[in-house]
N, C-alpha and C positions, 0 to 999 in steps of 0.2 A: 273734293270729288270722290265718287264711291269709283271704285274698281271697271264699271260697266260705263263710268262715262256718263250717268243719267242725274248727277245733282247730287248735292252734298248730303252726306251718308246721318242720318238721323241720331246714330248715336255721338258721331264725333258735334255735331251741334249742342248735344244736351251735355256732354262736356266740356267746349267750351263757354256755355252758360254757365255751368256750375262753377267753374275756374274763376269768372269775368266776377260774379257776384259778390256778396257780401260773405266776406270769413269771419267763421266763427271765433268768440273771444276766449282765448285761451286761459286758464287759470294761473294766478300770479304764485311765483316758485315752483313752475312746469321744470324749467332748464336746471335749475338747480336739483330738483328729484333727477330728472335725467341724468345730472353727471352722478351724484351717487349711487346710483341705480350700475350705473355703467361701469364705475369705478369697484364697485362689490364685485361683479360679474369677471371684470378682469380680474380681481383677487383670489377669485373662487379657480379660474381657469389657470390662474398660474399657479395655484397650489396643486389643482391637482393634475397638473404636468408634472409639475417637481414632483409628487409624491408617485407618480406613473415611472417617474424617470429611474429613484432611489427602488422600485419595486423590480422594474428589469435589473438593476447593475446586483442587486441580492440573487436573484433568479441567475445569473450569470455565474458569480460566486457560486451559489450550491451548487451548479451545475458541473463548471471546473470541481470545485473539492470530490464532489460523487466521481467525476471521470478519475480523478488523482487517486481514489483510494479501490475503487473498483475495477479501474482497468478492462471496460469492455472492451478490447481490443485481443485483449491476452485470452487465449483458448486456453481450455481447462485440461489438466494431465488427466491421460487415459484411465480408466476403473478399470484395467486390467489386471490382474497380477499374472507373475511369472510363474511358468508351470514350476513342479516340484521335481525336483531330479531326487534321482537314490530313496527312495520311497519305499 
């Protein structure tokens, strides 16, 4: 029944005739491309997680060693010098 109450809704008919009918014949070694198919795909994804993961913990590392040796933290001595006395 459509929404309004007035009789079954035209489109859900022509899908469930298209469901009910004859399916088409699928081609012999479909499931097997599929699992390769899928199997590549997970290889490819977990390599490049892995290679995502090994690219932060570098990134990490530089990051540390630059804070270690540069110490943005540390303010820099005054460019002043000392007046000159006895002059």
């Amino acid at each position: 029944m459509s929404a309004g109450g007035r009789g079954p809704d035209p489109r859900e008919e022509q899908v469930r005739r298209m469901l009910d009918g004859p399916h088409p014949v699928l081609p012999p070694g479909l499931a097997a491309q599929a699992v390769r198919h899928g199997g590549r795909r997970l290889r490819l994804r977990r390599a490049a997680h892995r290679a995502a993961g090994w690219l932060l913990v570098l990134v990490l590392v530089a990051f540390l060693v630059w804070v270690g040796v540069e110490q943005p933290w540390a303010t820099e001595p005054a460019q002043v010098t000392p007046p000159w006395e006895g002059w």
